[in-house]
Backbone as CSV, one residue per row, in Angstrom:
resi,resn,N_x,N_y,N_z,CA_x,CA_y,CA_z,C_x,C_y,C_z
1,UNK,-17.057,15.395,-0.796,-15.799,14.847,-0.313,-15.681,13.373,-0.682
2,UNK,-14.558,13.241,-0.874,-14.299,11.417,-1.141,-13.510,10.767,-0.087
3,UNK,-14.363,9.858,-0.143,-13.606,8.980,0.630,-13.004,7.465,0.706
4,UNK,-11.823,7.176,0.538,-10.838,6.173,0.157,-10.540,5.576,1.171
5,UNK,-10.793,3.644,0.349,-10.109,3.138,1.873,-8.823,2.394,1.003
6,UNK,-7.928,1.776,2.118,-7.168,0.866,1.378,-7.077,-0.559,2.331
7,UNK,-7.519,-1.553,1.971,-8.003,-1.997,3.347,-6.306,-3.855,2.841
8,UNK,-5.956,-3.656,3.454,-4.380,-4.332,3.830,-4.725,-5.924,5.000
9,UNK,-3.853,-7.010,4.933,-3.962,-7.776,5.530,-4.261,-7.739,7.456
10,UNK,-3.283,-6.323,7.044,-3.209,-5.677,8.817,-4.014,-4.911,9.147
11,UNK,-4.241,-4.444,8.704,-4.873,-2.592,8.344,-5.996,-2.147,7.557
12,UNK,-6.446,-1.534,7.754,-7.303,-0.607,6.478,-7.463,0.687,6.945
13,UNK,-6.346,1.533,6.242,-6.418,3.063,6.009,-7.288,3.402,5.463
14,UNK,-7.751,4.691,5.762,-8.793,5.190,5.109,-8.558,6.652,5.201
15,UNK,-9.036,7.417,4.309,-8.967,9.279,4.341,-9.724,9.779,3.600
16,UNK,-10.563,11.033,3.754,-11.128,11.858,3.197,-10.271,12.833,2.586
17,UNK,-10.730,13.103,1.597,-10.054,14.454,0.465,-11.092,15.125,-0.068
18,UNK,-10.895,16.624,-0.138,-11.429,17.762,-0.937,-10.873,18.129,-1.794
19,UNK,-11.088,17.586,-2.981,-10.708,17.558,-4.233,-9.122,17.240,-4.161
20,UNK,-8.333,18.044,-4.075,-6.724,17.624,-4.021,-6.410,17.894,-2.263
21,UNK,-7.200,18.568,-1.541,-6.933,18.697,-0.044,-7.080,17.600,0.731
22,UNK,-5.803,16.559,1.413,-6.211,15.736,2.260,-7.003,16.337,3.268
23,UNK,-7.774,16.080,4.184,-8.887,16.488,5.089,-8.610,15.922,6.433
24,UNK,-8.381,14.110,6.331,-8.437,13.240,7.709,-7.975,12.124,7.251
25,UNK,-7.093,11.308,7.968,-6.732,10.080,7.452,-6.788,9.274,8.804
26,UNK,-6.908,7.544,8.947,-7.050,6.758,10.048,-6.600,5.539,9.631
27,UNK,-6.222,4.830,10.441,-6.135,3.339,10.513,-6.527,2.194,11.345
28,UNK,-7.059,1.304,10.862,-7.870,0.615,12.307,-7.158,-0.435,11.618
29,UNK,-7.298,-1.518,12.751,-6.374,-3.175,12.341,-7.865,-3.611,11.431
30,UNK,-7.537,-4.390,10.584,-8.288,-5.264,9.700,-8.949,-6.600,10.390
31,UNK,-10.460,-6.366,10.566,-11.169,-7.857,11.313,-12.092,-8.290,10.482
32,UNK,-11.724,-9.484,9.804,-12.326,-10.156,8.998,-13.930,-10.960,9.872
33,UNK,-13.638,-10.676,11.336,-14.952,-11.225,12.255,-15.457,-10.053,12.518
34,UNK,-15.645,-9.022,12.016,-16.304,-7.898,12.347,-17.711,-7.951,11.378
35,UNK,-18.995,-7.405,11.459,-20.004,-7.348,10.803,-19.544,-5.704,10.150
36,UNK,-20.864,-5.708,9.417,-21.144,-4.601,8.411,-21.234,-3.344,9.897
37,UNK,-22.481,-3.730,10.474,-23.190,-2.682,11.490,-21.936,-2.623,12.206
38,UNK,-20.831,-3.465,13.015,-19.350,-3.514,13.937,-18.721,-2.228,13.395
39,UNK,-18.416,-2.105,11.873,-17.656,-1.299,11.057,-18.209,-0.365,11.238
40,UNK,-20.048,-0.049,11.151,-20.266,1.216,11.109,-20.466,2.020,12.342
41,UNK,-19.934,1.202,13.539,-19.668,1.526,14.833,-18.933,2.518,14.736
42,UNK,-17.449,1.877,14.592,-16.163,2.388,14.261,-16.186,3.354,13.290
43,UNK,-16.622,3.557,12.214,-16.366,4.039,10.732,-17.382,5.464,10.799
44,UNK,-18.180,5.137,11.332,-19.092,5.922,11.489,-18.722,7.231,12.309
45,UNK,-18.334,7.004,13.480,-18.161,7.810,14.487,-16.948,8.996,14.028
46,UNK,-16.097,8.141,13.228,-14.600,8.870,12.525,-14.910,10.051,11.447
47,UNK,-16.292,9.485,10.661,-16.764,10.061,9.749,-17.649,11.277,9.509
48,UNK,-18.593,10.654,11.432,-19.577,11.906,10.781,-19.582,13.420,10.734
49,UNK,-18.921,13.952,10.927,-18.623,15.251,10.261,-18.398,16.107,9.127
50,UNK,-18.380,14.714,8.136,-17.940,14.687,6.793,-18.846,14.431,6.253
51,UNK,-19.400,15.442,5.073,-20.275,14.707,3.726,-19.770,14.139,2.522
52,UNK,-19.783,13.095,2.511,-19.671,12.139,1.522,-20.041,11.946,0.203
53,UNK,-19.455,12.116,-0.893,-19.963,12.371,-2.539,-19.657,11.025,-2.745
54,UNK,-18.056,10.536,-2.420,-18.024,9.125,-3.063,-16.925,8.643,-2.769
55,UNK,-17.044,7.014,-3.206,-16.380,6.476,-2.554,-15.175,5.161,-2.870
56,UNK,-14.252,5.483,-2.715,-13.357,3.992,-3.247,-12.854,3.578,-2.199
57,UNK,-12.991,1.925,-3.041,-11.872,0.665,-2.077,-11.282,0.104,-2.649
58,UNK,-9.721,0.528,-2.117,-9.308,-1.112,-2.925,-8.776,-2.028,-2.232
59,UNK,-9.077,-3.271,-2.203,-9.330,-4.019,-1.180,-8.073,-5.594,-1.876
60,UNK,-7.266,-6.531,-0.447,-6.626,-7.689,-0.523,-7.385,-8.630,0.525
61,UNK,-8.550,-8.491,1.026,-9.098,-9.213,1.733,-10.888,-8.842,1.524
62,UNK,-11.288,-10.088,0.576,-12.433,-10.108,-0.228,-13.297,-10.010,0.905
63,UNK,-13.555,-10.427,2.079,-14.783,-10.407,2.933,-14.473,-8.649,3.476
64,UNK,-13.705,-8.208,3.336,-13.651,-7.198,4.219,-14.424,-6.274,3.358
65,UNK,-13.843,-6.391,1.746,-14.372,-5.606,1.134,-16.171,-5.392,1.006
66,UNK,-16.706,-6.861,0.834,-17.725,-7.013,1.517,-18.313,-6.169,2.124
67,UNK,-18.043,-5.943,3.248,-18.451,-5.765,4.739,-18.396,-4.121,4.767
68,UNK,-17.218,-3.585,3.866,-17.439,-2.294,3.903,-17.993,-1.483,2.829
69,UNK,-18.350,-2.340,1.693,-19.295,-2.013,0.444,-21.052,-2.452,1.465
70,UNK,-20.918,-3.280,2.494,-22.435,-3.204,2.560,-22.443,-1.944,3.855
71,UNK,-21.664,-1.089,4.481,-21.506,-0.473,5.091,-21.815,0.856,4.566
72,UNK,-21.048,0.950,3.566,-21.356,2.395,2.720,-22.446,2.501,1.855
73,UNK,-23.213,1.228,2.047,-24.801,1.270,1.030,-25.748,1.654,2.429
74,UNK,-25.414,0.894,3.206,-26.262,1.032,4.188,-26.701,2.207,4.919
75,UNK,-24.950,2.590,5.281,-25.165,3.961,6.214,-24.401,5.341,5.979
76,UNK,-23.741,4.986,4.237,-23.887,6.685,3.605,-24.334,6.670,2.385
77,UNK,-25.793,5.885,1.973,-26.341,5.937,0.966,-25.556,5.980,-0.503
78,UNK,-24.229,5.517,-0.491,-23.498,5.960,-1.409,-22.932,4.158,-1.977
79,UNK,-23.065,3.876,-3.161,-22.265,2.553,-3.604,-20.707,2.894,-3.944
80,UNK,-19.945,2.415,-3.529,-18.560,2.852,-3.380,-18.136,1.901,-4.984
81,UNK,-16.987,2.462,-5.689,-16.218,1.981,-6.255,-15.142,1.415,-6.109
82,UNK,-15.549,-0.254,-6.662,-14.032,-1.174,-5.927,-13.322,-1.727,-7.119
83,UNK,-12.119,-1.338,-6.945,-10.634,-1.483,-7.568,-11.140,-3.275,-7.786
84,UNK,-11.317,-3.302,-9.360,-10.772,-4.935,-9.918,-11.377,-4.548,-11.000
85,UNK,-11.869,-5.941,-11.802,-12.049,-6.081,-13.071,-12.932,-5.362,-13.610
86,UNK,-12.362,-4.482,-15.063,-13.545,-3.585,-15.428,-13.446,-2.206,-14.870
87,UNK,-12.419,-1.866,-14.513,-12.659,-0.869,-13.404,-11.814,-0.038,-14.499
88,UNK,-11.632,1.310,-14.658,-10.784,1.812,-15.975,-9.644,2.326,-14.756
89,UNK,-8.124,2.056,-15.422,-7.521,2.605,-14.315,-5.993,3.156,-15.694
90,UNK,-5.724,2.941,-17.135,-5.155,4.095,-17.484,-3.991,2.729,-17.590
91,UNK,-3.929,1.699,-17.233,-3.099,0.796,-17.200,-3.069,-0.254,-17.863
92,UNK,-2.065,-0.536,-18.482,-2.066,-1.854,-19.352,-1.051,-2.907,-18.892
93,UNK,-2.205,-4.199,-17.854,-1.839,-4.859,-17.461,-0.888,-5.879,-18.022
94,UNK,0.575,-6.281,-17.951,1.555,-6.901,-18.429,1.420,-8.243,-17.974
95,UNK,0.324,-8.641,-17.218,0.724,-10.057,-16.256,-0.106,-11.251,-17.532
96,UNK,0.523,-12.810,-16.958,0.009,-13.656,-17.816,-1.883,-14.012,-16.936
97,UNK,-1.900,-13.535,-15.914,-3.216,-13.446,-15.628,-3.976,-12.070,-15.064
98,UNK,-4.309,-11.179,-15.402,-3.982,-9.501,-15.148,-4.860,-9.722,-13.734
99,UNK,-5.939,-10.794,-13.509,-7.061,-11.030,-12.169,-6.224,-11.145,-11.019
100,UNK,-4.997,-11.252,-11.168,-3.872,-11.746,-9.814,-3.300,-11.024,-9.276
101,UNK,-3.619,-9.476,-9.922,-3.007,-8.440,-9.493,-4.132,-7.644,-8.465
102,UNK,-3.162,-7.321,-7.037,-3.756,-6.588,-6.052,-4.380,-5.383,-6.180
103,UNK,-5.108,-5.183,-5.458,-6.081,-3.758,-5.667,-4.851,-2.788,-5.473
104,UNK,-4.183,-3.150,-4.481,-3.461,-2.219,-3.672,-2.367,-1.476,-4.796
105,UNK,-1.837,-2.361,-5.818,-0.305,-2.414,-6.743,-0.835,-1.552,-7.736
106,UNK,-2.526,-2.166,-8.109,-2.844,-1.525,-8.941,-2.968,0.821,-8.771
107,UNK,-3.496,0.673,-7.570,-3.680,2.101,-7.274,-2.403,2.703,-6.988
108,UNK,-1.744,2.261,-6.257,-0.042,2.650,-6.277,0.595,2.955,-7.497
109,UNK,0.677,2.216,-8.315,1.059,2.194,-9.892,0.588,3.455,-10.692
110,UNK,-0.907,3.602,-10.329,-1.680,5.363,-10.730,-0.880,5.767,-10.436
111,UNK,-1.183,5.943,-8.758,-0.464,7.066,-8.377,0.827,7.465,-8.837
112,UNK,1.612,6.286,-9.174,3.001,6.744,-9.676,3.245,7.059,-11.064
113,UNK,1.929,6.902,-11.519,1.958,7.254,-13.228,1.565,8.548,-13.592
114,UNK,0.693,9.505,-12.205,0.379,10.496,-13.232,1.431,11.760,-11.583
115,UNK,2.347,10.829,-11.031,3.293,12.071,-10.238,4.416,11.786,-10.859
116,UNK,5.050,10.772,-11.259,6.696,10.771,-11.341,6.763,9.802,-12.554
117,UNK,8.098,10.190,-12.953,8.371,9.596,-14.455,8.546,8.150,-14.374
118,UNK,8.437,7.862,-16.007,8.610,6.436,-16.152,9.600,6.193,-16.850
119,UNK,10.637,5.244,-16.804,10.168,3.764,-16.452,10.540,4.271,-14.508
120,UNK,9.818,3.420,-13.470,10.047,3.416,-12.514,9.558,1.910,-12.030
121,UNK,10.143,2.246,-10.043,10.049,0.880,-9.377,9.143,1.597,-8.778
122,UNK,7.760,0.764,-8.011,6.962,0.708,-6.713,7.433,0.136,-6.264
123,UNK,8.257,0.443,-4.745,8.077,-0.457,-3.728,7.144,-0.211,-2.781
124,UNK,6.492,-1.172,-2.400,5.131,-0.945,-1.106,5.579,-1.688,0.588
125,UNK,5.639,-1.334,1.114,5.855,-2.050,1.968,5.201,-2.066,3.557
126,UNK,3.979,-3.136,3.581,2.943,-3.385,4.196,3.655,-5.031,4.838
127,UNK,1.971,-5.741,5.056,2.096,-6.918,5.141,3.208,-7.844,4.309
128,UNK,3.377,-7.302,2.937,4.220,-7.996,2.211,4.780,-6.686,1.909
129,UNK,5.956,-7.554,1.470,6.816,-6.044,0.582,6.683,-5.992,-0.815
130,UNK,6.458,-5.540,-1.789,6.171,-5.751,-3.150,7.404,-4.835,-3.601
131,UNK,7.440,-4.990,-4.831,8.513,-4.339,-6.103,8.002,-4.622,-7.256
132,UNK,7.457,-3.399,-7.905,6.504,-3.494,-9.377,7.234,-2.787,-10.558
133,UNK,6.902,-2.632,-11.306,7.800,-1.834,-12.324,7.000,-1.739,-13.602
134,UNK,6.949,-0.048,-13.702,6.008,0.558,-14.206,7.025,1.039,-15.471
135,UNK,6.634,1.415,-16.936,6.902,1.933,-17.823,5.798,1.663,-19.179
136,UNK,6.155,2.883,-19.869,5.072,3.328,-20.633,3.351,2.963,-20.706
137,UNK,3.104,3.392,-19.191,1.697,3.414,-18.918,1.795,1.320,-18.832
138,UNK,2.364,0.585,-18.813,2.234,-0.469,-18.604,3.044,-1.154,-17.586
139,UNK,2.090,-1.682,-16.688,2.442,-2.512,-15.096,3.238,-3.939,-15.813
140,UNK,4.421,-3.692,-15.920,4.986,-5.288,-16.100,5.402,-6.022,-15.299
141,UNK,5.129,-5.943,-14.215,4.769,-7.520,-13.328,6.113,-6.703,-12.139
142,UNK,6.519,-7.642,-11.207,7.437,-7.338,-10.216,7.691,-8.607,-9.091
143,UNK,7.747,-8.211,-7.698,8.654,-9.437,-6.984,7.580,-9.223,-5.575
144,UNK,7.503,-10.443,-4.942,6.526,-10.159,-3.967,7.461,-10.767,-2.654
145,UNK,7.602,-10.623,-1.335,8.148,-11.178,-0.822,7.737,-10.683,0.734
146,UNK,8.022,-11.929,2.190,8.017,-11.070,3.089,7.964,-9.960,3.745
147,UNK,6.831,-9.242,4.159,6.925,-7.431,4.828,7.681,-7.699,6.074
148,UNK,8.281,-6.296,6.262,8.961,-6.388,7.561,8.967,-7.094,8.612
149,UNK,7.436,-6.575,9.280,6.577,-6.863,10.345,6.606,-8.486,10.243
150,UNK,6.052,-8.711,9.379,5.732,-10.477,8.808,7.226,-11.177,8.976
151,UNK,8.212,-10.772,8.812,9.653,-11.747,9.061,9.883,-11.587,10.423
152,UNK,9.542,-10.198,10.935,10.239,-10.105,12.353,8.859,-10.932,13.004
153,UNK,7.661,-10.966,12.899,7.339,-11.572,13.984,7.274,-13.326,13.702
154,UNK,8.009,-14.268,12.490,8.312,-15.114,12.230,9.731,-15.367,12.622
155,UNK,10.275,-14.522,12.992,11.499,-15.023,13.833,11.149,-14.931,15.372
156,UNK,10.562,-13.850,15.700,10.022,-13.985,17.338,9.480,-15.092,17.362
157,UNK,8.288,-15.466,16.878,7.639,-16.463,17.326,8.211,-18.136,17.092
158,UNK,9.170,-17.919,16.116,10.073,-19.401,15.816,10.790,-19.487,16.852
159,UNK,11.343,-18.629,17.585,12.526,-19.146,18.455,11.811,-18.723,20.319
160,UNK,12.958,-19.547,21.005,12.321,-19.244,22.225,12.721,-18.148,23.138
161,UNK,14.066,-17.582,22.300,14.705,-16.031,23.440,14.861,-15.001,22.733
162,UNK,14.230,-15.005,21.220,14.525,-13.611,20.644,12.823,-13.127,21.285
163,UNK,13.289,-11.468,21.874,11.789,-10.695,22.357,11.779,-10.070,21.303
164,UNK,10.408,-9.437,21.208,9.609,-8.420,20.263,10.480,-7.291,20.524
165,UNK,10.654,-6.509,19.789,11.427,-5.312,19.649,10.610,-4.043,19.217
166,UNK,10.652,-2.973,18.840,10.762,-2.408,18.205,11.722,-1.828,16.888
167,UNK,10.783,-1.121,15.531,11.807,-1.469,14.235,12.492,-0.109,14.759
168,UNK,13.401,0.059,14.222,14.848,1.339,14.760,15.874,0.886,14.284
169,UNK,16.585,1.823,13.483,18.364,1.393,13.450,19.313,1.551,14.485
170,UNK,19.947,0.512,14.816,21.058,0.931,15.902,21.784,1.966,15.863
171,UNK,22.752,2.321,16.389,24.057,2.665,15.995,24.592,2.048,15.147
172,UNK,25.023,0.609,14.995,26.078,0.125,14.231,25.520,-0.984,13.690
173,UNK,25.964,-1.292,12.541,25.758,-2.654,11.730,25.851,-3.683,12.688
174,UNK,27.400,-3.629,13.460,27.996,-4.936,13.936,27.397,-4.501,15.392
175,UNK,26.273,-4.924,16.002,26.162,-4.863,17.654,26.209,-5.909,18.470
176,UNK,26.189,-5.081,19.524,26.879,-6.306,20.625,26.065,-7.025,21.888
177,UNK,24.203,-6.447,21.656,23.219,-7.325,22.226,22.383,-7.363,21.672
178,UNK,21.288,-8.361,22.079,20.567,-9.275,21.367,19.387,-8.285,20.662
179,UNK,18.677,-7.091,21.064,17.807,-6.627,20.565,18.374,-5.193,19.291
180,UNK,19.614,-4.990,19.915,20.609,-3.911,18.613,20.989,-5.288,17.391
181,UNK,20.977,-6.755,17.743,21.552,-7.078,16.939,20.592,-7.397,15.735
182,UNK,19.158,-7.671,16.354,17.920,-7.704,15.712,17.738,-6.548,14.634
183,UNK,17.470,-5.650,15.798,17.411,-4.082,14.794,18.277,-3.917,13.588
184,UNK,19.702,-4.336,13.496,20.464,-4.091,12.831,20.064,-5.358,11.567
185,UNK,19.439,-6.314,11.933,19.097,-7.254,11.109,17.930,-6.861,10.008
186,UNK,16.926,-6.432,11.110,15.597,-6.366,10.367,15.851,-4.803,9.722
187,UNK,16.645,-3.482,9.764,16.446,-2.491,9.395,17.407,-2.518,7.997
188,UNK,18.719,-3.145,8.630,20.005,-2.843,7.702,19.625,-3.538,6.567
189,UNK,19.212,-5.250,7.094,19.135,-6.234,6.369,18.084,-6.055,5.354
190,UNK,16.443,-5.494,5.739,15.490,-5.017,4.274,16.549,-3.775,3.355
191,UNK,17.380,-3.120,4.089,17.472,-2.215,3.088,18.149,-2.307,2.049
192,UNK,19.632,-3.641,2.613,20.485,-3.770,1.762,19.891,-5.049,0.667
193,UNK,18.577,-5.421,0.965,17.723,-6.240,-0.028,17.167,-5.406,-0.767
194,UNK,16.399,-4.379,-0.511,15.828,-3.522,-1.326,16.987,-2.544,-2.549
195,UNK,17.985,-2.272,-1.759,19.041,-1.975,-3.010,19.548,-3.069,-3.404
196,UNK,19.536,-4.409,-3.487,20.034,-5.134,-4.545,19.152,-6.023,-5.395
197,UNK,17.631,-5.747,-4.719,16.854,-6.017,-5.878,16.514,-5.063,-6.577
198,UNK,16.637,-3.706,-6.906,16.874,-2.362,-7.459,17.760,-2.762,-8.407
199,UNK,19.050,-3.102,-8.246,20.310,-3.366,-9.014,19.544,-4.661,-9.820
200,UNK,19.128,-5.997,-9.456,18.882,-6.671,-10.419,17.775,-6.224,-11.609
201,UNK,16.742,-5.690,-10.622,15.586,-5.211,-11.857,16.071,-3.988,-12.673
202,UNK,17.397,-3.187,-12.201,17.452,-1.982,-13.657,18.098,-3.220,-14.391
203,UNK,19.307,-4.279,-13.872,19.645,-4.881,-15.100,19.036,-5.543,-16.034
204,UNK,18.306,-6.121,-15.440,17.465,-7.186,-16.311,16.577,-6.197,-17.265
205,UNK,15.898,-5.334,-17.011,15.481,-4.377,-17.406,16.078,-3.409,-18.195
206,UNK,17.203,-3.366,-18.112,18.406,-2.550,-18.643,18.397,-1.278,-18.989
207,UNK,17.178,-0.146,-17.806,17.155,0.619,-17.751,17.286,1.461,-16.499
208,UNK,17.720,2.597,-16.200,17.544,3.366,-14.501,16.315,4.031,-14.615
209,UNK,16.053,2.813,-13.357,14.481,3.756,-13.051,14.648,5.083,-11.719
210,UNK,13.011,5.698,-12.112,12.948,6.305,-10.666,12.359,5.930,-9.874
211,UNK,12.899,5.688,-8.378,12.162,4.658,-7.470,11.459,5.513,-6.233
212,UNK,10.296,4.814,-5.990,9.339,5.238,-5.130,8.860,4.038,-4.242
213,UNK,8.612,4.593,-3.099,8.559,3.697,-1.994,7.347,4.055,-1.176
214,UNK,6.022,3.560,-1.165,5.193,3.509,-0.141,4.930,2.679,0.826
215,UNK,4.072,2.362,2.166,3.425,1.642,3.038,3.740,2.314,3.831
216,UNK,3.108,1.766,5.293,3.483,2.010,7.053,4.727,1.938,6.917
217,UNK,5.526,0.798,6.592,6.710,0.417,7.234,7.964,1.095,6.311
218,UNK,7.370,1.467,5.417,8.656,2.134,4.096,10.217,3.660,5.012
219,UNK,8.701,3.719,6.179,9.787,5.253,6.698,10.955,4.720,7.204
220,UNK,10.572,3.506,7.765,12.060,2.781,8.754,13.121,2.696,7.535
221,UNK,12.997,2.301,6.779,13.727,1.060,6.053,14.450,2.119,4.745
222,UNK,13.560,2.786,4.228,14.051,3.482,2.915,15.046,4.632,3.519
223,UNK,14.807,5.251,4.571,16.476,6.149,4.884,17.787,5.330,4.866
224,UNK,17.538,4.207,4.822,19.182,3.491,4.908,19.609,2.543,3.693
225,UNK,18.669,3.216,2.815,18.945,2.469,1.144,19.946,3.071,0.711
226,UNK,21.012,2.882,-0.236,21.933,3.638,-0.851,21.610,4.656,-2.034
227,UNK,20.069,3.712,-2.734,20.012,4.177,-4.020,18.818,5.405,-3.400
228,UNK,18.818,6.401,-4.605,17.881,7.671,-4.102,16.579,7.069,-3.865
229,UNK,15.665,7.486,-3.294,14.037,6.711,-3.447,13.744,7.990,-2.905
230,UNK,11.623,8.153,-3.660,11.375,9.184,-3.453,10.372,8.808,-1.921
231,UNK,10.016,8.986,-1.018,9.502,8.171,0.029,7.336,9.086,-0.074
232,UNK,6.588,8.431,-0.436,5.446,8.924,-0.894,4.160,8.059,0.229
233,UNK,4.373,8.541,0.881,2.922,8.006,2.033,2.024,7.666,1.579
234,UNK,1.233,8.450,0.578,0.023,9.078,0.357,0.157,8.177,-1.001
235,UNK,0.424,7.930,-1.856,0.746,7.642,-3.133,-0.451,6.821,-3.752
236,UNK,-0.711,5.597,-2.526,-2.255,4.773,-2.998,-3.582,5.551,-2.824
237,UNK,-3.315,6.303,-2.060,-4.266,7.733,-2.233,-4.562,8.079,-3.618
238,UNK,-3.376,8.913,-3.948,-3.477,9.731,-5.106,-3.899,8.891,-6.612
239,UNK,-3.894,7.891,-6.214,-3.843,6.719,-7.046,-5.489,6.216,-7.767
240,UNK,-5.914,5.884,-6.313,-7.610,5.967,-6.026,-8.208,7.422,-6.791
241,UNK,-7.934,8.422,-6.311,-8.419,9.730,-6.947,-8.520,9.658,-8.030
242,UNK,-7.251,9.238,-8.741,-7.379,9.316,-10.295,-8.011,8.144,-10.682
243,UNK,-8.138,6.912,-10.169,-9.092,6.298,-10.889,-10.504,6.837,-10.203
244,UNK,-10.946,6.821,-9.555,-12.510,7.296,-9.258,-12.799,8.752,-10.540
245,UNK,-11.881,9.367,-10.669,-11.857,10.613,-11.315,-12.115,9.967,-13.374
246,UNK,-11.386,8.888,-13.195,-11.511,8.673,-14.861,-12.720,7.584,-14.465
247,UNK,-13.412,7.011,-13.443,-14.829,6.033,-13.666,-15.767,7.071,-13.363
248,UNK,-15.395,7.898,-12.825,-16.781,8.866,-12.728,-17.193,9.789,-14.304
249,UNK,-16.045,9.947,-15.136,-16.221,10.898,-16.054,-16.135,10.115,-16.791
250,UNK,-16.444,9.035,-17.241,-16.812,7.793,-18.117,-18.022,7.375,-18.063
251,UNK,-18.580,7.408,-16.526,-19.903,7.497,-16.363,-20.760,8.516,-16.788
252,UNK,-20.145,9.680,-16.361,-21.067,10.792,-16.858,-21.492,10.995,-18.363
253,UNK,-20.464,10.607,-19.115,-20.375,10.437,-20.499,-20.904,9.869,-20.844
């Protein structure tokens, strides 16, 4: 069985798969003050039922990765494979420094290269929201900006009477108290950003892509886009697979 983490500013998902069968998936918040042995508290207990062949990370927070590469040497005898340089992933990096690109964009980008056609958009939407744009097997760069979560709790915490909410669409665009008027801000407002940075990147690009949308936060936000999007949970999953699948049979070779 393999097992994949994706470990996020907030978060680090993680799931086991049998060959193409998801098995178990989890999420714990991301603690950069946690030890190796802390993790295998947690990690451990989720796991042991499962035998372990191997293992990927792809990791945006270098100590974490750390912490869970000395975790999986330690206590499932297994050296995990981590998403960066050298790593074969089927992609031909477009950037003027290709080292600047996230573990995370990179496995997303798989994933969207060997399920759905190209030219296409990744949108991810986690801690940050990203927009990448994939065609002929080559990642040519994209737009990085505020995640949901990250604006709404930068407006809670800037002011002194907006409360924490929950994300939800109202009823109506135009509402008439303070926490519908939020909602209508933070739900309406990413979406009608996400379709008009869609519209600038086919122009500039001057092609129609097919667009795909992963993270936690993508379910709120992508039902109230105009343009079609395919909505893919799993996608940095499928992503990981296929690269562990082309470093393992490179190895064997």
């Amino acid at each position: 069985m393999l097992l994949l983490f994706d470990v996020g500013n907030s978060n680090i998902s993680f799931a086991i798969y049998n060959d193409d069968e998801l098995i178990n998936k989890w999420r714990i918040k991301t603690d950069i003050n946690k030890t190796a042995d802390e993790y295998s508290i947690i990690l451990g207990n989720l796991i042991k039922d499962y035998s372990i062949d191997g293992i990927v990370i792809a990791s945006v927070v270098p100590i974490v990765t750390s912490l869970l590469s000395a975790f999986c040497v330690k206590y499932l005898n297994t050296e995990p494979l981590v998403i960066g340089p050298g790593i074969k992933t089927g992609l031909d990096i477009k950037l003027n420094n290709p080292k600047e690109i996230g573990a995370d964009l990179i496995a997303s980008a798989v994933g969207a290269k060997v399920k759905y056609p190209q030219p296409s958009i990744i949108i991810d939407m986690g801690t940050a929201t990203t927009i990448s744009l994939l065609d002929k097997n080559c990642f040519n760069g994209g737009v990085l900006m505020p995640g949901v979560e990250t604006s709404l709790f930068g407006l809670v915490t800037k002011t002194a009477l907006l409360p924490h909410i929950d994300i939800k669409a109202p009823k109506n665009i135009i509402e008439r108290e303070t926490v519908a008027c939020m909602q209508s801000g933070i739900v309406f407002g990413n979406s009608a950003m996400l379709d008009g940075m869609i519209d600038l990147i086919e122009a500039e690009f001057g092609e129609k892509c097919f667009i795909i949308a992963t993270g936690g936060l993508a379910k709120y936000i992508i039902p109230h886009c105009k343009h079609q999007i395919k909505l893919d949970k799993h996608l940095i999953y499928d992503g990981l697979r296929e690269i562990y699948s082309k470093n393992t049979l490179i190895e064997a070779k």
